[in-house]
Every structure is written in structure tokens, then in C-alpha cells.
C-alpha positions in Angstrom: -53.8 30.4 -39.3 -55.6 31.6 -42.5 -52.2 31.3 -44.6 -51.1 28.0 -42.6 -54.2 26.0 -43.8 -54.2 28.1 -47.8 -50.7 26.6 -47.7 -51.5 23.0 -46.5 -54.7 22.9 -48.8 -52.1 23.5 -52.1 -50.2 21.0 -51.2 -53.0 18.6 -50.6 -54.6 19.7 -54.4 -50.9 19.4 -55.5 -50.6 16.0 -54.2 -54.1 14.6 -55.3 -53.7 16.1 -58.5 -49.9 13.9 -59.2 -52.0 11.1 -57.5 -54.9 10.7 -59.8 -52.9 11.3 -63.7 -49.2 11.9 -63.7 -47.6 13.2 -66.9 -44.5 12.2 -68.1 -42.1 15.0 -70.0 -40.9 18.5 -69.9 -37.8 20.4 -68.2 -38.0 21.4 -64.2 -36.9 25.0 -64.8 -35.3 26.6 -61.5 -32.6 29.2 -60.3 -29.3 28.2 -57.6 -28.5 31.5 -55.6 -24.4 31.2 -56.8 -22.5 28.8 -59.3 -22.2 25.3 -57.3 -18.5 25.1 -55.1 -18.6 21.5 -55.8 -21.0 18.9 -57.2 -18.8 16.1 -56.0 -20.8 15.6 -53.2 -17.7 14.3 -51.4 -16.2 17.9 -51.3 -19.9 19.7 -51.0 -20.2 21.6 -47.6 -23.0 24.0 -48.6 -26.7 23.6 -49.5 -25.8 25.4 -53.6 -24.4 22.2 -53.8 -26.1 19.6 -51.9 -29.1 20.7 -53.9 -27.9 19.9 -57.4 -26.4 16.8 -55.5 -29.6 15.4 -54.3 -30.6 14.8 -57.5 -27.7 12.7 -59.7 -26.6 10.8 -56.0 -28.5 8.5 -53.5 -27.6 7.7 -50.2 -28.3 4.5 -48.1 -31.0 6.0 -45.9 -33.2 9.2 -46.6 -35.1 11.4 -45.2 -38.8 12.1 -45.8 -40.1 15.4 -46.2 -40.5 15.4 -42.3 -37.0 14.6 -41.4 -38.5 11.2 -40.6 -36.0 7.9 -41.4 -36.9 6.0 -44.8 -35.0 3.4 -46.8 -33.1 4.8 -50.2 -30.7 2.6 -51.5 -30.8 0.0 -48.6 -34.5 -1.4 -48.7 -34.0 -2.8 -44.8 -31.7 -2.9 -41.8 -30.8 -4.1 -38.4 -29.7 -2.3 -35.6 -27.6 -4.9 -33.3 -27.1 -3.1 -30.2 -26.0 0.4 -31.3 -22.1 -1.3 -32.1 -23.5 -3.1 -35.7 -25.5 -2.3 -38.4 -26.8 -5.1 -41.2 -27.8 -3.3 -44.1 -30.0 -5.2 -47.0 -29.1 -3.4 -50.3 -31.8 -2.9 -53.2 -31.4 -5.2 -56.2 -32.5 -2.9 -58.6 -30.3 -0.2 -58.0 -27.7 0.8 -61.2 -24.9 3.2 -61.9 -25.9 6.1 -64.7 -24.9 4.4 -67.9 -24.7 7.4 -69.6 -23.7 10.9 -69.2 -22.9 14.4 -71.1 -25.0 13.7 -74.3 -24.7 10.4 -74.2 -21.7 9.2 -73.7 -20.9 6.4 -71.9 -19.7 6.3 -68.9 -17.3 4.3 -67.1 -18.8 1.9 -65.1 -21.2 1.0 -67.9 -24.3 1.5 -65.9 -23.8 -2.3 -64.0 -25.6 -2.6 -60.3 -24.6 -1.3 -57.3 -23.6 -3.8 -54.7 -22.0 -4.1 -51.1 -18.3 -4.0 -52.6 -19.5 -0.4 -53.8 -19.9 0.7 -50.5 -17.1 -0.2 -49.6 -14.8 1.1 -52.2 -17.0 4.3 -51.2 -16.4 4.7 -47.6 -12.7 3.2 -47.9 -12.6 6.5 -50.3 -14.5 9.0 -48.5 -12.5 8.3 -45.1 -8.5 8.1 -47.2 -6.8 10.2 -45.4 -5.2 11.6 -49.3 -9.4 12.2 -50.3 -9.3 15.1 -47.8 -13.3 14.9 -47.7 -14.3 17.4 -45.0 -16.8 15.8 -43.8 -15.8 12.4 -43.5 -15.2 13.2 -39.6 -19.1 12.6 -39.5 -18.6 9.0 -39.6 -15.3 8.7 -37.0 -17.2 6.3 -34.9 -16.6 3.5 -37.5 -14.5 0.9 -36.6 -10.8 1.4 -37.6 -11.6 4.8 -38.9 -9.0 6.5 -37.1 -6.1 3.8 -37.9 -7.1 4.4 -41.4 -7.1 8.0 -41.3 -3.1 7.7 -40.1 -2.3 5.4 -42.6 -1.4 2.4 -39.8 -4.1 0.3 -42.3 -5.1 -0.2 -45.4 -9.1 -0.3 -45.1 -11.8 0.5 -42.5 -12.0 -2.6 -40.8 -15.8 -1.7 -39.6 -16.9 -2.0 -43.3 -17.6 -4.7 -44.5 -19.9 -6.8 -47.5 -21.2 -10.0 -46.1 -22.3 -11.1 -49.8 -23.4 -9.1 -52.8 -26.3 -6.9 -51.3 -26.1 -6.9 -47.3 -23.5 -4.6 -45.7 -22.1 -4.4 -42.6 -20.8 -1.6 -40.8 -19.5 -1.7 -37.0 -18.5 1.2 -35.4 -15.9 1.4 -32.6 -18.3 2.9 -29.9 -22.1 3.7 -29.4 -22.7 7.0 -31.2 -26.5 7.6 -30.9 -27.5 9.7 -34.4 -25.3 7.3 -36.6 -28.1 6.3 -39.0 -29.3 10.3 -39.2 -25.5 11.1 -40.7 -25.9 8.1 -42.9 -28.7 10.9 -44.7 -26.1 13.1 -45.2 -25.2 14.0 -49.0 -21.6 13.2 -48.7 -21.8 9.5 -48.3 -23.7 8.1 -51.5 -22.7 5.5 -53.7 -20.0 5.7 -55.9 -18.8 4.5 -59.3 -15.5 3.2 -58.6 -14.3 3.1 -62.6 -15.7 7.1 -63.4 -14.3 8.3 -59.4 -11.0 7.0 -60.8 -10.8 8.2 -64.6 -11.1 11.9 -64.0 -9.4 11.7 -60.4 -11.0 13.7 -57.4 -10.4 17.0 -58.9 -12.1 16.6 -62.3 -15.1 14.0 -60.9 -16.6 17.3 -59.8 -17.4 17.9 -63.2 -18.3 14.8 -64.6 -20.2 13.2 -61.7 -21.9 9.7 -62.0 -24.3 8.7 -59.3 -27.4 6.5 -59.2 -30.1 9.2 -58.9 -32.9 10.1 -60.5 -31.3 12.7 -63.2 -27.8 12.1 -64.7 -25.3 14.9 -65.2 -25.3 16.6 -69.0 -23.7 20.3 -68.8 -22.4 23.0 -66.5 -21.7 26.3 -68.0 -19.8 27.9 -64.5 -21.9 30.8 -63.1 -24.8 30.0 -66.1 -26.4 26.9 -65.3 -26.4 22.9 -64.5 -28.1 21.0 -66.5 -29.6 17.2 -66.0 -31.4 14.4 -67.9 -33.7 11.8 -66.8 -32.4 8.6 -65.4 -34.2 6.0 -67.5 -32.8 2.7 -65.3 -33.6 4.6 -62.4 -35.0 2.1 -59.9 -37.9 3.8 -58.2 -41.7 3.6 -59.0 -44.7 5.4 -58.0 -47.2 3.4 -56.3 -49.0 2.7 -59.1 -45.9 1.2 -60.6 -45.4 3.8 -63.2 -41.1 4.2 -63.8 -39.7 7.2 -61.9 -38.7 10.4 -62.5 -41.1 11.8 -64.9 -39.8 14.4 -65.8 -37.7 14.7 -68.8 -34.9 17.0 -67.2 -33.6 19.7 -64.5 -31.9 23.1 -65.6 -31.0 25.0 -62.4 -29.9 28.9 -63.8 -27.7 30.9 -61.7 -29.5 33.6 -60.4 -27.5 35.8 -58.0 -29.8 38.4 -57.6 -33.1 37.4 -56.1 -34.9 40.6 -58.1 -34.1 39.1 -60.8 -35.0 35.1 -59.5 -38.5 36.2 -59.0 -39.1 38.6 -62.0 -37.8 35.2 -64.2 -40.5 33.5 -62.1 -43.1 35.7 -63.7 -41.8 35.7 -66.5 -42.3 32.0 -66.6 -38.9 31.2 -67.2 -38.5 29.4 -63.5 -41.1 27.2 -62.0 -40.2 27.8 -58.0 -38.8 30.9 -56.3 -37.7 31.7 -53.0 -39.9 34.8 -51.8 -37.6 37.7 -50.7 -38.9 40.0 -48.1 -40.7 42.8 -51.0 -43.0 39.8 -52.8 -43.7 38.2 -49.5 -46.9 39.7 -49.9 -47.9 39.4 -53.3 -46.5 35.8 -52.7 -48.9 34.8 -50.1 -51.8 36.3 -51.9 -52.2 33.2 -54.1 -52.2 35.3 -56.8 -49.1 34.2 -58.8 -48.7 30.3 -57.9 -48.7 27.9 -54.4 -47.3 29.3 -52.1 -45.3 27.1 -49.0 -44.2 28.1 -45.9 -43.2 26.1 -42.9 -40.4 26.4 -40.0 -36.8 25.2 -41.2 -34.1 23.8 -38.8 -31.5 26.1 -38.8 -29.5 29.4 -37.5 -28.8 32.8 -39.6 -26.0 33.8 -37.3 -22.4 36.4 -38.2 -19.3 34.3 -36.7 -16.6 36.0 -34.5 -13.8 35.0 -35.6 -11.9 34.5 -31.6 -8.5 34.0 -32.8 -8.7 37.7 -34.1 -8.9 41.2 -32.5 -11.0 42.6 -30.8 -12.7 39.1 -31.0 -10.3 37.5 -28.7 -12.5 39.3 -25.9 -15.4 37.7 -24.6 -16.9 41.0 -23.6 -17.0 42.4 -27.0 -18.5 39.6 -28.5 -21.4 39.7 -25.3 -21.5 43.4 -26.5 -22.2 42.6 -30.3 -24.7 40.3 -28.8 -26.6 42.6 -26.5 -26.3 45.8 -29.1 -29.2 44.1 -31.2 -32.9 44.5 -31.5 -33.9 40.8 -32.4 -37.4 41.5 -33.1 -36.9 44.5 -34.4 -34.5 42.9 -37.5 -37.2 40.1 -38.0 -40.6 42.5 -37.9 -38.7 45.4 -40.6 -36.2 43.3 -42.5 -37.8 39.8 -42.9 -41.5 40.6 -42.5 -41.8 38.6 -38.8 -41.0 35.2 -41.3 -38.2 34.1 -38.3 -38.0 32.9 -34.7 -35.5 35.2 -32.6 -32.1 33.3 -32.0 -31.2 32.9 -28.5 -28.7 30.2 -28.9 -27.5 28.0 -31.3 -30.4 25.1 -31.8 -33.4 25.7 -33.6 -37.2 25.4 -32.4 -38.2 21.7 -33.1 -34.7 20.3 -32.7 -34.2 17.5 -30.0 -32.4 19.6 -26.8 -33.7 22.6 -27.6 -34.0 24.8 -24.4 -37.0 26.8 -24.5 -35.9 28.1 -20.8 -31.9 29.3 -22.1 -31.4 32.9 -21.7 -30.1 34.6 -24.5 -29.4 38.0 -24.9 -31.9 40.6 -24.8 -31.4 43.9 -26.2 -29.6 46.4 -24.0 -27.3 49.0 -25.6 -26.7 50.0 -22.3 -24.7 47.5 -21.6 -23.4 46.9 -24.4 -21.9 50.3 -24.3 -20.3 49.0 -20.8 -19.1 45.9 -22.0 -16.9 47.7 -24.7 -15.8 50.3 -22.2 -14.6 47.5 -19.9 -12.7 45.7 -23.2 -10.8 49.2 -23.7 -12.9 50.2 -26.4 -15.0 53.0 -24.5 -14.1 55.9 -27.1 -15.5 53.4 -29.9 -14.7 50.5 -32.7 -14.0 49.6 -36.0 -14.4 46.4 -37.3 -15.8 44.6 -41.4 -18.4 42.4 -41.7 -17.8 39.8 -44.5 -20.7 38.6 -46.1 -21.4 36.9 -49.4 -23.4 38.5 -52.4 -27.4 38.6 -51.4 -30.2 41.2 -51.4 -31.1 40.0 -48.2 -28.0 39.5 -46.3 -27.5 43.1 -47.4 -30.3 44.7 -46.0 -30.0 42.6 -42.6 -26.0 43.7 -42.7 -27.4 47.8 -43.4 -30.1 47.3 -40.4 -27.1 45.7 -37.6 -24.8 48.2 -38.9 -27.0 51.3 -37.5 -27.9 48.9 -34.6 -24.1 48.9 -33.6 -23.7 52.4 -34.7 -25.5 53.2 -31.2 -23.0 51.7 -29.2 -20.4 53.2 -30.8 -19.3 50.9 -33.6 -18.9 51.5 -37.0 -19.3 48.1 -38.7 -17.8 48.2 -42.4 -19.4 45.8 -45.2 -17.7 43.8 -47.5 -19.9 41.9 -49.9 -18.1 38.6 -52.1 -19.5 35.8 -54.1 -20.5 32.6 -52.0 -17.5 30.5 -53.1 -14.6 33.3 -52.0 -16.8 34.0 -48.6 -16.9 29.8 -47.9 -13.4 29.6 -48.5 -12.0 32.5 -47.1 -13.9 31.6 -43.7 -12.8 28.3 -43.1 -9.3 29.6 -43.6 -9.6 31.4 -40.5 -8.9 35.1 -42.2 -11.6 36.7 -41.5 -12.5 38.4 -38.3 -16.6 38.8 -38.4 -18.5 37.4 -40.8 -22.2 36.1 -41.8 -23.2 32.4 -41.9 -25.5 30.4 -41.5 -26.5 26.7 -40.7 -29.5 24.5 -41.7 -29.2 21.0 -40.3 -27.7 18.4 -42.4 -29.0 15.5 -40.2 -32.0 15.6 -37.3 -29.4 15.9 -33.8 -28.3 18.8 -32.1 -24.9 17.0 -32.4 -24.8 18.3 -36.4 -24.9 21.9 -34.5 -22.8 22.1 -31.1 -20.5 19.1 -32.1 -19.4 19.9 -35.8 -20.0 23.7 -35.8 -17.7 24.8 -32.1 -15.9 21.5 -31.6 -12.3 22.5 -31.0 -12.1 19.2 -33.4 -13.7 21.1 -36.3 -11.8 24.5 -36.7 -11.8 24.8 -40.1 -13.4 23.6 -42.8 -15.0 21.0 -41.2 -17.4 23.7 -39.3 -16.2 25.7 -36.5 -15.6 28.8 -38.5 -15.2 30.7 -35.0 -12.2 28.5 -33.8 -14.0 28.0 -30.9 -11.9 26.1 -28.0 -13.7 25.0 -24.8 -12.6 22.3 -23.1 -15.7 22.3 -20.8 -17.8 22.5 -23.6 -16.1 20.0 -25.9 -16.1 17.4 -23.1 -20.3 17.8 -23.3 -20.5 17.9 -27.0 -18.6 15.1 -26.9 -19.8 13.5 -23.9 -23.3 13.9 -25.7 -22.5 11.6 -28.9 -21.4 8.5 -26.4 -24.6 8.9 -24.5 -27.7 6.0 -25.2 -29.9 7.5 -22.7 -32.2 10.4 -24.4 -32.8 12.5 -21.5 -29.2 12.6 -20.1 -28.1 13.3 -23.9 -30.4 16.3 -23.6 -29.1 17.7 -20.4 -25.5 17.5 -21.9 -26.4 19.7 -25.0 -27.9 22.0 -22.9 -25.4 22.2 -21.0 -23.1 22.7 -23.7 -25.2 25.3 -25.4 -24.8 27.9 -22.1 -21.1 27.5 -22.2 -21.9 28.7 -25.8 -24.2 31.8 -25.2 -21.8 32.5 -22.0 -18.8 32.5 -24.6 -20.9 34.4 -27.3 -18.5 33.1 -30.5 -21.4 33.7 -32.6 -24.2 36.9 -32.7 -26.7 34.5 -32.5 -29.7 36.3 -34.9 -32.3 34.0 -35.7 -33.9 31.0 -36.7 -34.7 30.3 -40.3 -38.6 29.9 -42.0 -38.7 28.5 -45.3 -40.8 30.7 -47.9 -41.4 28.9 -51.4 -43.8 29.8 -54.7 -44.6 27.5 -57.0 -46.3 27.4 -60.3 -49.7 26.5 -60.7 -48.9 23.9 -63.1 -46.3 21.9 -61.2 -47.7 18.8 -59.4 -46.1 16.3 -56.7 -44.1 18.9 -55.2 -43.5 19.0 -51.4 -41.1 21.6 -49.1 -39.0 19.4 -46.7 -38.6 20.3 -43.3 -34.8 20.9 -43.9 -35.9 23.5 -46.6 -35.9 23.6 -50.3 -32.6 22.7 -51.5 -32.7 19.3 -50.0 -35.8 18.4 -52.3 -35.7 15.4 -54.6 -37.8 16.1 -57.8 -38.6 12.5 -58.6 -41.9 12.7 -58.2 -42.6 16.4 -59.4 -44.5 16.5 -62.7 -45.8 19.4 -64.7 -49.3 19.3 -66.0 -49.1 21.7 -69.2 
């Protein structure tokens, strides 16, 4: 309680202090955990990305640092019976005019209207874009004609005149205007999208954000530059960002991230497990902590051996001491994972039975699979201090059952890729919601329509459970939506394709100088900085 209200009391000073005299100037100096996969936020699946991505492109709705529904680029809209949505557009909104030292880009910096949008979901959707997560927005009208090339356009986007937009989707989907917030569909600049082509955009991207793209040296850093026809203002009217620029370094080590913090050469660190202490001590800068919506969980890859078994994948699940992990390895900062949606999530079961640890029978699960006399199986995970040590602390867990668990460390962009490719048997990942519904976990993450790259990285195939996760989406009643997902999830812990581990808390330290800075509910790398402002 002590360190809840420390933390809410920063904030508040942090807050008041941006409210009474904002300064304009000066760099926002931070660190990315691995080079970017993609900056195209079209092609970005991962939160390296999405948080460089969040800051050069602007969706039509946002989300406030609660997860709570705000207006972005369209100022207003109707909802007209769950089928039709009117959207009124901003007036003020432009295109970067410049980018990469000032050079001009190709749009010229000229407003963004309705026809933008759609040019921009026409694109997104093409079935040639390949955007992997334009399935997130199947429910429009005509999406799936388009997507087999039997039309030429989504006929359920439309622009009525200049700045109101309408989109119509072919069925009542209940969370459509939460994946709206997603970072894949932003406006687009039709003229720079089609000079360098979808391959090369991701390295000269034009949005309408707050910071415009100037330079990325690849596993060295990204750097941005203030928008200065940015529409936004504070609420004292003052033009938005103020701050003169963003360099994220790439920081693979989080030893080094946090010594660079002291240092002074990074203004925000995640806290790793040994500074979690000195962290929260308030003696080297603000220090934020709150509960983040999502799962730390390794994937069985059930296409693979010994995977293919649902009784070594219970074993995996009932070899583990939950608690144990979180009190040693994290420091008690995570909730215990019993299934697959987080604490705080609409649908999530507080009654589900998960596994409890019993090496027991574990041992007898394995014995019944034909592996009484023992296993060998590698655990994939990518490059991280932390997913090491939690790798080291399962591997003697499963050790006591009999199982020698191999470790194969790789950088972010090989483990992503590799994954979704299906070729590799047991491997770490982890999920922090992209919009507020349970439907962004049991739909796109074990849908049998989502092997792949578009989420289920355990080639998960349930026909029971894919008729609730689906069932779920169609569903306008709140309470029979929640008794689907619940539903679904116990097919899920039944069928164990994950070793469900635990649920994420955010940890965040700040310098003392940085003002206006807030730690969304959906964790760090979803924060905007327009509003952050240094007072050196």
C-alpha cells in the first residue's frame, strides 16, 4: 500500500508540475529491448515496434491511459445499431510534410480526409499487402470478397463527403471500435505508401503523429523529430508535442539499459528483477508500477513431438511451482497464470482451475505418454536477462520429473519469425492485449483461423473451442458473451497448448526531471510522448 500511493503521489507531482509551466525543447532519450521487426505499422505484430509506431502514426480512436475509448483522429461518431458506424474526421489533421532531414515528402504534408481512409483500409485488407493483421477487421462488409479478389474495394468503407466516414460491417461484432485502437490501422499517405512500395515504407514511414521519422541505424537506434503541423494542443492551447525529439537506443541487455539510466544517458528504464529495490526506493527517479493486461506464457508447438500429446503438455503444466517462479525470479511483481486471460480483463474466471503444482503427477502423466524413463526436449527463447533466468529456474523445475529442457537463446526478430513458421517445438512468448476484449486473446491467439503469423503460434485446432471463440464475437448480450469465453478458456486449460506462467506487472523509473509522463494500463511501449516534457 505504502509503494502504491509513493507511486500514485509521483504521478500526481508529475502531472501538476506539466500542468502549471510546460517547457518546450530537448530530446526524449530512451532504450527498445531489440532493433524494431517493422516500423510499418501494417507489418508490426510486436510491442518493439508498436512502440516506435505510436509515435509517427495515429489511429481513428485511442485509448487513454486506462484502456478507456477516446477520440484520435475522428473527433466524434455514431454507432447505428452495431451494423454502421459514422465517423466525423478532424479538420486539422495533416500528413508529415517532411521527413529524414528535411526532405520532403511525398504527399506534401496536405490534410487527411475520408478518401484517406479509404485508400488505407482498401490497402491494409489487399489480399497482395499480406498485413497479418488485417483479419482483425473481417467483420467489414465485403471484406472477404475482397480478400479473394471477386471485388475490387471493401464495399463497407465508404466517405460520405470530405471528413465523415462510414464503415458497415457484414455482421454484429461486439469489440469493433476497441480493434479500431489497434496500431495497424492508422492513416496513411497514399503518394509516400506507393513511392518506396510496402517493402521499403518500413524505412521511410510517413504518418500524422506527433514525431516524424529522421534516421534508423539497424540494431543502434531510431531517431524522430517533432511534428510542427501536428494538430493537438494542451488545454491551455499551447501547440503539441513539446519536445524537440525521440532517440530510442537499442539496448539488448537490460544491465546495461539501467546502468545508461544512471548514467543519464536514458530518461525511463524498465526495472529488472536486481534494481527492483533500489528502484522502488525513490532514490534514483519516479518510480511506476501498476497491473498490465497480459500473459508470459512458453507455447507448445502441438503439431510437433512429444507435443502432439495432451498429457505431456498437462505434465509441463503441473511440473511447475507458479509461486515459487514469481517470489525468486520476479520478486512477487506477477499474478500466477491459470489460464489464458489476465486479472482485469472482461470474462475473466476467477473460479477456472488451473494447474497446481504436482510433480507427482506430472511424473504419471509422462509415464502414461511413453515417456516414463524420461525426456528431451529445447526451449526457444529470444535474447533477455530475464527470460533467461525464468528459462534456468523451469529447467530444474522439469529436471524433477525427469526432463531435461535444453535452452536456445536468439534475437527477437529470428525467435518471431521462426515461431510463426511453425518450426519450433516449445518456445517462450508472451501476449499483452492489443485491444480491451478477451476476443484479442482466445480468438486471435488459438483460433484454428490464426495458425501462423496471425497469432496461434501453437496451431491450436479445436472445433469446440473455435465454435465459442467465435460464437463469442457474434454475441450483443455481455453476460452470454462472458459465459462463451469462459467456456472456451476450459477447453483451453483442458488442452494445455500453452504452460500457462503468469500474468504481467508493469515496473517503470523515471527521471526526476521528466514531467507529463503517465504508464498506460497496456504497459509502457504503448505510451504516446506528446505531452511529456523535461524540466532541465
Amino acid at each position: 500500500m505504502v509503494l502504491l500511493v509513493v507511486t500514485l503521489a509521483l504521478g500526481l507531482m508529475s502531472g501538476i508540475a506539466a500542468a502549471e509551466q510546460p517547457k518546450y525543447g530537448g530530446i526524449w532519450k530512451d532504450a527498445l529491448g531489440s532493433n524494431p521487426p517493422h516500423i510499418d505499422p501494417v507489418f508490426a505484430t510486436d510491442t518493439t515496434s508498436a512502440e516506435v509506431g505510436y509515435q509517427i502514426f495515429e489511429t481513428l480512436v485511442g485509448l487513454d491511459p486506462d484502456g478507456e475509448i477516446i477520440p484520435l483522429l475522428a473527433e466524434s461518431w455514431e454507432d447505428e445499431g452495431g451494423r454502421r458506424f459514422i465517423f466525423h474526421l478532424r479538420k486539422d489533421v495533416y500528413f508529415h510534410d517532411t521527413t529524414e532531414g528535411g526532405k520532403p515528402t511525398a504527399n506534401g504534408g496536405r490534410p487527411v480526409t475520408a478518401d484517406d481512409w479509404v485508400w488505407t483500409f482498401n490497402y491494409i485488407c489487399h489480399p497482395d499487402t499480406n498485413c497479418p493483421r488485417a483479419y482483425f477487421v473481417d467483420m467489414i462488409k465485403g471484406f472477404e470478397e475482397y480478400q479473394a479478389g471477386e471485388t475490387d474495394s471493401l464495399a463497407g468503407v465508404k466517405a460520405l463527403d470530405d471528413y465523415t466516414l462510414e464503415i458497415d460491417t457484414a455482421y454484429f461484432f461486439a469489440p469493433f471500435i476497441q480493434v479500431l485502437t489497434y496500431n495497424t490501422f492508422v492513416a496513411l499517405p497514399r503518394e509516400d505508401v506507393e513511392k518506396w512500395g510496402s517493402a521499403d515504407f518500413n524505412f521511410h514511414p510517413v504518418g500524422t503523429g506527433p514525431f516524424k521519422f529522421e534516421e534508423w541505424l539497424q540494431d543502434e537506434k531510431v531517431v524522430l523529430s517533432r511534428n510542427d503541423n501536428y494538430w493537438m494542443k494542451d488545454e491551455y492551447g499551447n501547440q503539441l508535442p513539446y519536445l524537440d525529439g525521440i532517440e530510442f537506443r537499442i539496448i539488448v541487455d537490460q544491465t546495461i539499459e539501467y546502468t545508461e539510466y544512471k548514467m543519464g544517458n536514458i530518461y525511463q528504464t524498465y526495472v529488472d528483477n536486481p534494481y527492483y529495490e533500489e528502484a522502488k526506493s525513490g532514490n534514483v527517479g519516479a518510480f511506476y508500477e501498476r497491473p498490465q493486461m497480459g500473459t508470459y506464457y512458453y507455447g507448445f508447438n502441438v503439431e510437433k513431438e512429444p507435443f502432439t500429446d495432451k498429457r505431456v503438455r498437462q505434465a509441463f503444466n503441473y511440473a511447475i511451482n507458479r509461486e515459487a517462479l514469481i517470489d525468486l525470479i520476479l520478486d512477487g511483481r506477477a499474478s500466477p497464470a491459470k489460464g489464458v486471460l489476465p486479472p482485469g480483463m472482461f470474462g475473466y474466471n476467477e473460479d477456472l482451475e488451473g494447474y497446481e503444482y504436482n510433480p507427482a503427477k506430472a511424473k504419471a502423466l509422462l509415464k502414461e505418454a511413453g515417456y516414463g524413463s524420461g525426456l528431451e526436449v529445447t526451449l526457444q527463447y529470444n535474447t533477455s536477462l530475464g527470460h533467461k533466468r525464468l528459462a534456468e529456474a523451469l529447467q530444474a523445475q522439469f529436471g524433477q520429473i525427469g526432463v531435461k529442457v535444453n535452452l536456445h537463446n536468439v534475437d527477437w526478430g529470428v525467435h518471431l519469425d521462426t515461431t510463426e513458421r511453425g518450426e519450433v517445438p516449445f518456445f517462450r512468448m508472451g501476449w499483452v492485449v492489443d485491444y480491451p476484449d478477451p476476443d484479442n486473446f482466445l480468438f486471435v491467439l488459438l483460433h484454428s483461423k490464426n495458425i501462423g503469423p496471425q497469432g496461434n503460434y501453437s496451431r491450436f485446432n479445436n472445433p469446440k473451442f473455435d465454435a465459442l471463440a467465435e460464437g463469442a464475437r457474434f454475441e450483443g448480450d455481455p453476460e452470454k458473451r462472458r459465459n462463451l469465453y469462459q467456456l472456451a478458456e476450459k477447453i483451453v486449460v483442458d488442452e494445455a497448448p500453452w504452460l500457462f506462467i503468469y500474468h504481467y506487472t508493469d515496473h517503470t523509473l523515471l527521471k526526476d526531471f521528466v514531467r507529463g509522463y503517465e504508464l498506460p494500463s497496456f504497459g509502457q511501449y504503448t505510451n504516446k510522448f506528446t505531452k511529456v516534457w523535461l524540466d532541465l
